[in-house]
N, C-alpha and C positions, 0 to 999 in steps of 0.2 A: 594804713593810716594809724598813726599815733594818740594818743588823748593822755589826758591828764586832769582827773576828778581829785577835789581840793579835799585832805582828810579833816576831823574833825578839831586837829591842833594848829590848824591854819592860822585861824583866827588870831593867835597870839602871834605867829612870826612877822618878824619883817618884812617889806615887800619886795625886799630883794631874794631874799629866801623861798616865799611863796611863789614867784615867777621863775624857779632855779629849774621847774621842771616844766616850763610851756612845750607845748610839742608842735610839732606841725605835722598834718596830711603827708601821706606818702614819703616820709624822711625818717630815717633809721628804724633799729626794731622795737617791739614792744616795752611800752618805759623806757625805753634809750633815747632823750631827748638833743635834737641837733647839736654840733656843736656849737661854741658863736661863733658867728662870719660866717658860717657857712650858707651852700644855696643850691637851687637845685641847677644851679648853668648861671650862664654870662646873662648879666641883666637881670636876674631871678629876682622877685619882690615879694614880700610877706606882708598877710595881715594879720591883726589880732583881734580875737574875740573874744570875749569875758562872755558866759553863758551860763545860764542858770541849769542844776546838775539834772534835772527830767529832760532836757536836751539835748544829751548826753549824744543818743541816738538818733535822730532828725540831722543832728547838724552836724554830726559827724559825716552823714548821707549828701548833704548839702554841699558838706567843703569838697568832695568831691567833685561833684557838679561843678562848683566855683571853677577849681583849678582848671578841672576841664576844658571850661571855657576861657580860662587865661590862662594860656599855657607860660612856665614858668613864676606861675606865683603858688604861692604857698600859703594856705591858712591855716595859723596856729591857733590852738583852742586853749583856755585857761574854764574848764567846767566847776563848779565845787556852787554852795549855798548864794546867794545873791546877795545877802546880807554881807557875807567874806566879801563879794567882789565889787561890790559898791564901797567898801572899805576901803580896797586896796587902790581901788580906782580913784578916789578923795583922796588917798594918801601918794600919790604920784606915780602906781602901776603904769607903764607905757602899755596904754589899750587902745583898739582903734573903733570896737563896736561893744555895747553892751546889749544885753538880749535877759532881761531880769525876771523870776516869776509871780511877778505882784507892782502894781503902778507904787508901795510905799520903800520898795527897795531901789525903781528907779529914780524918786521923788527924792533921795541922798545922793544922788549925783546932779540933778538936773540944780537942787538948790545952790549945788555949788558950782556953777555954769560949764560945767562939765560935758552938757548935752544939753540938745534943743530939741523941742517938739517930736518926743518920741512916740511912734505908734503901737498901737498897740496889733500884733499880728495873732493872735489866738485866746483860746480861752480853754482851761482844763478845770476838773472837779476829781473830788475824793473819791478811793471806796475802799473797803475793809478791803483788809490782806490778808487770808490765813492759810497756812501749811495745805497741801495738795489735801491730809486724809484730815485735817481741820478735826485735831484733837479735841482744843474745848469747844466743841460744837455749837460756836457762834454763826448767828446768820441776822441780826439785826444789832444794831448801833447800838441796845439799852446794853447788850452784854458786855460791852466793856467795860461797864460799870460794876462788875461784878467783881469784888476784889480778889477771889479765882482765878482769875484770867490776868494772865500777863500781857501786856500792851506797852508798846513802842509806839510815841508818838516824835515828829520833827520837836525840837525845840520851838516856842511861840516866837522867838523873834527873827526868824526866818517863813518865808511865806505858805510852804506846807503846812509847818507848826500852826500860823496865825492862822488858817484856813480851816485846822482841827478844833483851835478852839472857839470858831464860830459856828463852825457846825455841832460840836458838843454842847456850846451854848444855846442853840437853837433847840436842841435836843431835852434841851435843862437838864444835863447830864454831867457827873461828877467824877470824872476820871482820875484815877491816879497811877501813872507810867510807871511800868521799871526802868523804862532808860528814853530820856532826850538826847536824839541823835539831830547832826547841824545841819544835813540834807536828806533832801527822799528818799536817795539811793540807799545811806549808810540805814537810815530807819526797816528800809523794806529786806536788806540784808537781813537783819534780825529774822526775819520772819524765815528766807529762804536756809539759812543756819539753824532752824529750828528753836532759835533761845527764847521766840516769844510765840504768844500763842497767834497774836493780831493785832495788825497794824494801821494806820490811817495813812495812805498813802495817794498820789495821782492815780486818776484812770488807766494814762499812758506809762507808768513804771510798772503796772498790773500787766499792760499787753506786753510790753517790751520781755518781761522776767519770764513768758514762753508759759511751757506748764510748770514752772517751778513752784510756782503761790496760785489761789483760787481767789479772782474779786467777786467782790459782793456790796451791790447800787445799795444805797438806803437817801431816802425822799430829802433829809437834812444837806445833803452835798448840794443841793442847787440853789441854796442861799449860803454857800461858799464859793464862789467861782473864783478863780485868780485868772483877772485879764492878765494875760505878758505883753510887756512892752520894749520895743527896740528900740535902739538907737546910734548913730553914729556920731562918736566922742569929738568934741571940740576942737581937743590940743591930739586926736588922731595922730599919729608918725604918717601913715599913709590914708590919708584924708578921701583921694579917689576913690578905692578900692572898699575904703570902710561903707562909703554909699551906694559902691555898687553890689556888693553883700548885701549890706537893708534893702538894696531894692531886689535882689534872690530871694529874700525871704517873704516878702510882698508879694511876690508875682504870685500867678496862678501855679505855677512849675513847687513852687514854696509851701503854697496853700496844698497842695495835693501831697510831699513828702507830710506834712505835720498830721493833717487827717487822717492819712491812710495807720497814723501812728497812733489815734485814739484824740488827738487833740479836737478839737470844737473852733469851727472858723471864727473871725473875729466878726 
């Protein structure tokens, strides 16, 4: 399976540019994105999914599943910030499911009738992210504050970011980052490259990163939760299949990939 996580200069391309590299499950090699027309056989059908980039791993899990059970279709993933894909999506992205990590990143599409009544299927929280042998020897949230410590937070207009600085506000805490990065992933990088000391990142990019990074709970994350909410897109290209996805990720079969990931049922 193929993927493709939106970098942080996304933002400024066009969206014909930004979709130059969608991928689909089980179709070419790694970053080699199908060509156009093509398909996996006679009758072969694709979907599209815009996902928020801590989902990186779940639905990649998922689109397999999908296929599996529909044999010759294909689902293409467009992963990166949700903030990017509710952009692109407003800006005429051909998508068929949005999957956003915050009700105010799917609240720019839905304003723009782009989607209806989307659910919301999980709910994830913060926690520090630091180096396996955790240099600056943080172990509670005040250290961040410590202007010693080097910190990687999300940018705030994306929903890790806005999730950090309500829990730093919670904290009544005054941080100042060396680098806003546009997703969880690019932010938790930082940490697994060693460039920062610690980072605010999800629960589940903590499990997922293996023993690369060490999390660490602190009591302020649980007055930051980010519900996600789904959705299948209005003007969908393949409209069936977009709701038979939201309803994979609904099911029980769905609820059991995202848990066993660190996420929090809805």
């Amino acid at each position: 399976m193929v993927i493709r996580r939106l970098s942080r200069w996304a933002i400024a391309l066009p969206v014909a540019l930004a979709l130059a590299g969608l991928s689909g499950c089980g179709s070419g090699g790694a970053g080699t994105p199908p060509a156009a027309g093509s398909s996996s056989g006679a009758g072969a059908k694709e979907v599209t999914v815009f996902a928020a980039a801590s989902l990186t791993g779940t639905f990649t899990e998922l689109g397999k599943v999908f296929e599996a059970a529909h044999p010759g279709t294909t689902v293409r993933f467009n992963f990166g910030s949700s903030a990017t894909l509710a952009q692109q999506i407003t800006q005429g992205a051909p998508a068929d499911v949005f999957a956003a990590a915050s009700p105010a990143t799917m609240k720019t599409v839905t304003d723009a009738s782009l989607a209806a009544a989307p659910a919301t299927f999980v709910r994830n929280k913060l926690q520090i992210a630091v180096p396996k042998d955790n240099p600056a020897r943080v172990d509670a949230l005040k250290d961040l504050a410590d202007p010693k410590v080097k910190v990687a937070l999300c940018a705030e207009q994306v929903p890790c970011g806005a999730a950090a600085a309500k829990a730093l506000g919670a904290a009544g805490l005054k941080v100042t980052p060396v680098t806003l990065e546009q997703d969880v992933k690019a932010t938790l990088t930082k940490v697994e490259l060693g460039e920062v000391d610690v980072a605010l990142v999800y629960r589940t990019d903590v499990i997922a990163a293996g023993g690369k990074v060490r999390g660490i709970a602190f009591p302020e994350a649980d007055q930051a939760i980010n519900d996600y909410p789904i959705a299948a897109l209005t003007r969908a290209p393949a409209g069936d299949l977009a709701r038979q996805f939201v309803d994979l990720v609904l099911s029980q079969q769905g609820e059991d990939v995202l848990t066993k990931a660190g996420f929090e049922a809805a």
